[in-house]
N, C-alpha and C positions, 0 to 999 in steps of 0.2 A: 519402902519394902526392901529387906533383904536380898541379895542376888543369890539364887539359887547355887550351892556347890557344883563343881563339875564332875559328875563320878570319875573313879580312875578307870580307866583303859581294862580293860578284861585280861586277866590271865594267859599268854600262849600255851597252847598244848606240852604236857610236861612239867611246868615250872610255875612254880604259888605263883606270881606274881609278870607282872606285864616289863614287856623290856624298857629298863632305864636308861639314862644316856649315858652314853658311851663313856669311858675314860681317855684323857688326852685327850679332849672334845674341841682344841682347837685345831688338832691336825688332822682330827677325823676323817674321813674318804676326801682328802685334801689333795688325793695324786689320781688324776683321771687312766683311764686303763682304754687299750682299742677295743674295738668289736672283735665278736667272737672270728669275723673273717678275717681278720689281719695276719701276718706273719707269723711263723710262729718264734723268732727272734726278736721281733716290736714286742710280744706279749710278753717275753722271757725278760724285757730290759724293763719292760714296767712294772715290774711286780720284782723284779733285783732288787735289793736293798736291806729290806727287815731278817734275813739270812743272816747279813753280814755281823749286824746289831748283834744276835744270838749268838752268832760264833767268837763274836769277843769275851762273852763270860764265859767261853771254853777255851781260852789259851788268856786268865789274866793271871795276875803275878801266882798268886793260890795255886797254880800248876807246876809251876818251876820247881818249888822247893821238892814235888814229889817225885815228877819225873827226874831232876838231877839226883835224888836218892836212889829211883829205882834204874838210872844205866851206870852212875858208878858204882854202885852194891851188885848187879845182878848180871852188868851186861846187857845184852839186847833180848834178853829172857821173856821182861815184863816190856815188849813189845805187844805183844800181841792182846796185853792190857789193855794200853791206850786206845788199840785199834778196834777192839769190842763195845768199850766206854763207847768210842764213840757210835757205832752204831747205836747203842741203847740212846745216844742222843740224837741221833734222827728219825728213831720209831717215833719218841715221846716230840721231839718237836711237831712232825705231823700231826701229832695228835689235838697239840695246841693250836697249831693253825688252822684245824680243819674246824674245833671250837667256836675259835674266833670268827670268821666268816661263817658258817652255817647257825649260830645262835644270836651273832651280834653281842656274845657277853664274853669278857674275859674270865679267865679264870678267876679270878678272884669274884666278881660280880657274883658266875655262876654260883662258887659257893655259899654268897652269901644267901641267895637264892633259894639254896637247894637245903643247907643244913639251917638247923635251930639257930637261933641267937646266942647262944653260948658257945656252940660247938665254932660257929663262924669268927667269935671272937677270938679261941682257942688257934684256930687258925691263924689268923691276921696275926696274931705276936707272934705265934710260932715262926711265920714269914716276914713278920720286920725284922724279928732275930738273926734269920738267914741271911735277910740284906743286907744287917747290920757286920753281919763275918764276912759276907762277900767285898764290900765294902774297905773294913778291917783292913783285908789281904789287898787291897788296892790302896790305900795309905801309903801302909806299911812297904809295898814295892817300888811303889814313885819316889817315897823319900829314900830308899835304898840307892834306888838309881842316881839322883840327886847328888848324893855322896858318895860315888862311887866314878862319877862326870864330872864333877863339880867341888870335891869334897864340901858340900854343904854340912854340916851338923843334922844326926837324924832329927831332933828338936824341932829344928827350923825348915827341913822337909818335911815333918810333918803339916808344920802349921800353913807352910805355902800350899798346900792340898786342900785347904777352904778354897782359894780361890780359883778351883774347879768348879767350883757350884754357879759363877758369874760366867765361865767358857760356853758352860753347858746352856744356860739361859739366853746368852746372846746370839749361840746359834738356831737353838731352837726358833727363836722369836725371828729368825730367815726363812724358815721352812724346812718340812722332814726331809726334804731331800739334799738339804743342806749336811742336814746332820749324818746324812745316810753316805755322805761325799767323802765328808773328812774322818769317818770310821773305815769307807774302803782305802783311804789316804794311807793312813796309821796302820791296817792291817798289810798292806802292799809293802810298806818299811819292815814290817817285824818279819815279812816274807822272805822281803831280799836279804835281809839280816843272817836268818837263820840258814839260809843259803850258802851263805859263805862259810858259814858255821858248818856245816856239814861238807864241804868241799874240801875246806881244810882242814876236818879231822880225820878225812880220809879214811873212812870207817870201812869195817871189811864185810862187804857186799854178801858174803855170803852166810855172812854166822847172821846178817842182819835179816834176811829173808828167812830165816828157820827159826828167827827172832816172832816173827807175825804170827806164828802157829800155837796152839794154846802148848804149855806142855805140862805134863802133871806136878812137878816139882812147886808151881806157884800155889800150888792147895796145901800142897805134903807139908812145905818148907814156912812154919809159922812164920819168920820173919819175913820173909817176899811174901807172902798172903796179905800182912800188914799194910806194906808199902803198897799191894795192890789194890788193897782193899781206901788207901789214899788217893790213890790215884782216878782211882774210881766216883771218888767223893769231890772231890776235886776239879773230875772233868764234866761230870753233868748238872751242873745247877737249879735248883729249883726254883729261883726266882726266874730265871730265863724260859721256865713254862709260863710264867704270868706273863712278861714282858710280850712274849712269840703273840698269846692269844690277843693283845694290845692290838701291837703294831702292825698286825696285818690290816686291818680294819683301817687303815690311814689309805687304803685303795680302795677307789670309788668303780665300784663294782656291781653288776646288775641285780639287782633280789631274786634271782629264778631260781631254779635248778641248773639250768647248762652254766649260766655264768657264776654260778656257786662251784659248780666243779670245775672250772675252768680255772676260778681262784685258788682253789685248793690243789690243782695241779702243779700249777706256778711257784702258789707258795711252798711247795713239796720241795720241787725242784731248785728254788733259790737258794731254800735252810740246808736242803743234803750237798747241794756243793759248796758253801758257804763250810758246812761244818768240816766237809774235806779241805778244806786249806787251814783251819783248825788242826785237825790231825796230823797235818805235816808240822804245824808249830810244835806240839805236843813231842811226837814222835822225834823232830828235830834237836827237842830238847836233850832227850833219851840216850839219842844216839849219839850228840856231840858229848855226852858225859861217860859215857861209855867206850867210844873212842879215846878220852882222853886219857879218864882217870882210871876206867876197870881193870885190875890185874897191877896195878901200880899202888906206890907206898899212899898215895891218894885216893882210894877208891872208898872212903869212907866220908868223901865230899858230902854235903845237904845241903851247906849253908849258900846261897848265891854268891853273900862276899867271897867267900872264899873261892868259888869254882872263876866270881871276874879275875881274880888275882891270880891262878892260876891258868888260867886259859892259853894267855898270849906264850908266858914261858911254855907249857908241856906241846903246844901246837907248835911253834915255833911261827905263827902267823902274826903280826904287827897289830892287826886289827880283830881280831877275834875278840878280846878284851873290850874293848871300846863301844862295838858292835852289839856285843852282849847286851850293855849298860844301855844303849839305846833302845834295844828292841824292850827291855822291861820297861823304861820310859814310856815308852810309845805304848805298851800293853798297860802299865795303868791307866793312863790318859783313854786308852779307848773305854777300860771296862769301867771309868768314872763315868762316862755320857750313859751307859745302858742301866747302871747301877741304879743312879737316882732315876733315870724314867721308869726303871719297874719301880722304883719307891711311891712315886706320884700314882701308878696304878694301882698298887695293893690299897695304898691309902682310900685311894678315890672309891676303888670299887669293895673291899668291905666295910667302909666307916661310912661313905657316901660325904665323906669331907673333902672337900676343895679348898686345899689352900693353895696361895700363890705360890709358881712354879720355885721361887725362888727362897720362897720360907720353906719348903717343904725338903729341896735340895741343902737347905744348910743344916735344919733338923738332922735328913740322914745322915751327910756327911761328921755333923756335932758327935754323935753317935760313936762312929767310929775312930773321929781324931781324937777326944778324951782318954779313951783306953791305951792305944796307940803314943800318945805323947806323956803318958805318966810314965811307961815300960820303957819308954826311948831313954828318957829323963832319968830312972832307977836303975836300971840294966843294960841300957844302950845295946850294941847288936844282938846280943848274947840273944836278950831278953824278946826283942822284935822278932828275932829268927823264930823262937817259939812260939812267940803268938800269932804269927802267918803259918805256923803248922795246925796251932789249936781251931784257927780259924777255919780249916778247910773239915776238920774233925766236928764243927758245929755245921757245917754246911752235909756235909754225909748225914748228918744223925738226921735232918730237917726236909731231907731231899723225899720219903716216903709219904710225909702230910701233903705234899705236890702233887706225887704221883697218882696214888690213889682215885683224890677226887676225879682226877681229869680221865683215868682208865675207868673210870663208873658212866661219869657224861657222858663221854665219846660211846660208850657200850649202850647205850638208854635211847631204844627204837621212839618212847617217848619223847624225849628232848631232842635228837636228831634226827628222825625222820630217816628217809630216804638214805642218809647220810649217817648213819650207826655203822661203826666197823664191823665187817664180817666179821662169822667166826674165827677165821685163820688167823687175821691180825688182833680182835681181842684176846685169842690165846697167849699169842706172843707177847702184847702190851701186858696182861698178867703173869705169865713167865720171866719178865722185866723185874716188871714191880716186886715178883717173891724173890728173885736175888738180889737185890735192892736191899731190899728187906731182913733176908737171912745174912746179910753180909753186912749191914749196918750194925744190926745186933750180935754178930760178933766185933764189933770195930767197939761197939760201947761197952762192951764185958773186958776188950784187952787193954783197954784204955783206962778204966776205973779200977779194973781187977788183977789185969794180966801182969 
């Protein structure tokens, strides 16, 4: 006699289908968490970490090229750019983490979940696309740095960026908190880095504080709308919404209510000051370029080679140059470890494929170093310059398929329960998403048409 199948699991309140397993299922609530009476510094160190992951796809190479456009073209104008960007990335990262812990699904699951089989698929490229440019701009900066340390051939920095996909596996296979060690490592460098970058450009404190404040000329003035409108694209990534709703989930956390919110506290807390030391990258960028070059026969800097070559001479600092060339080392190397874990998540969670960590990391990476190493090969800088620009230009256009779903979820008393954003903050999460929105869709009309 036949064994009788086993029904599946019932539907949760909300969503077709019953919760599957997790993505990154071997790190999964892998990091134990204290009780809710514990300090509240013990709590804050054990839920530290998945922040840090996120804030690296907001300061990787893909920012450089915009922020060095917008403080040697504009000054410290499109300051106050950066520093909105990044708010709009600590609504949306909350939003993801609040996902993740209160549904148990990642974004990507969710959508697969929630829309049609088409629309989900439509999705899922849409989002390997994104990873495939974020990715791209991570190439493309390592082998810059490469040659610019080392004079490697871009050629041959490219190709050495495969063997990021074995860094990335071997620490994985230690433990998340391994991996969560030597991204706050790498972001500590690019810290101090830009530190000294900003000490010795000796930037003037006061144009840079009136720098922070929106002012009307970045709308009026097409060409800084442009560059803002990069900057923008640039500093919020949409694959870092899948990633965020992952990797929280790697803290073994209680199923209630209180220790749902307690999680979601945490993880608040870890991503918004995570992304604040992002913004000092960001901005540090801005400002060392604007100090240097603005108002000089230089100020029409973009290209990174160009600003390393010029750094040490216009600063008159030994190490500025040198310093530089590290800190985007160091910034590819971080945003290759998060790049390919959100790969392995989107995969996992719309396709429901499992492939080994390390076929799946060379697939992305394939992806991106093909492109990458034909432009090296044909055009050499010239050519790389622009396609670490195009690539943030595909990441802007992709970043609204993100936002959306996840402002619906997080909105839907259905699927979150207790835990559905107020009014106040679904306004704002959709006040996001429609500048998001109307500001991508000029960025695609100035791009193709303008």
């Amino acid at each position: 006699m036949s064994a009788v199948p086993t029904p599946p699991p019932p539907a949760e309140p909300g969503w077709r289908h019953a919760r599957e397993a997790p993505s990154l299922r071997e790190v999964f609530a892998s990091i134990k968490v204290p009780p809710a009476s514990a300090s509240f510094w013990r709590k804050l160190m054990a839920f530290w970490g998945p922040g840090l992951l996120v804030a690296v796809g907001y300061m990787d190479p893909g920012n450089w090229a915009t922020d060095l456009a917008g403080g040697a073209s504009f000054g410290y104008t499109l300051l106050s750019v950066v520093l909105i960007s990044n708010l709009f990335a600590m609504l949306l990262q909350h939003l993801a983490a609040k996902l993740g812990i209160v549904t148990g699904r990642d974004l990507a699951q969710a959508c697969r979940d929630h829309y049609s089989k088409p629309v989900a698929m439509v999705l899922w490229f849409l989002c390997e696309i994104a990873i495939a440019a974020c990715d791209l701009a991570e190439v493309i900066g390592s082998a810059i740095a490469l040659n610019l340390l080392f004079g490697l051939p871009l050629p041959w920095g490219v190709v050495l960026t495969i063997l990021d996909v074995l860094v990335v596996l071997f620490f994985q296979n230690k433990g998340f908190r391994i991996i969560e060690s030597l991204v706050a490592g790498l972001i500590a460098l690019i810290f101090g880095c830009f530190l000294y970058e900003i000490i010795a450009s000796n930037p003037d404190w006061v144009a840079l504080s009136h720098g922070l404040v929106p002012q009307p000329q970045v709308v009026t003035n097409p060409k800084m709308l442009y560059v803002a409108i990069g900057i923008l694209g640039a500093t919020v990534m949409p694959h870092n919404l899948y990633l965020h709703s992952s990797i929280v989930q790697t803290r073994q956390i209680e199923q209630t209510e209180p220790g749902k919110r307690m999680a979601i506290k945490f993880a608040t807390i870890d991503s918004t000051l995570a992304l604040f030391l992002a913004f000092f990258v960001n901005a540090a960028i801005l400002v060392t370029a604007a100090a240097a070059f603005h108002g000089t026969p230089n100020q029409s800097v973009a290209d990174i080679k160009d600003a390393y070559q010029l750094l040490t001479p216009v600063l008159g600092a030994g190490l500025a140059s040198t310093l530089f060339a590290v800190a985007l080392l160091a910034s590819g190397q971080n945003s290759t470890l998060t790049g390919t874990l959100a790969g392995q998540i989107v995969m996992e969670g719309f396709l429901r494929i499992q492939l080994k960590p390390w076929l799946r990391r060379l697939i992305t990476r394939g992806v991106a170093v093909v492109p990458a190493l034909v432009v090296a090969i044909l055009y050499g800088e010239k050519g790389t310059g622009q396609l670490l620009v195009l690539s943030q230009v595909i990441l802007s256009l992709q970043l609204s398929f993100a936002v959306v779903p996840l402002v619906v979820f997080t909105g839907s008393r259905a699927k979150m329960g207790v835990f559905v954003n107020k009014p106040a903050l679904q306004a704002a999460a959709w006040g996001v998403s429609a500048i998001i929105m109307a500001l991508n869709g000029y960025l695609l009309v100035q791009t193709f048409f303008g």
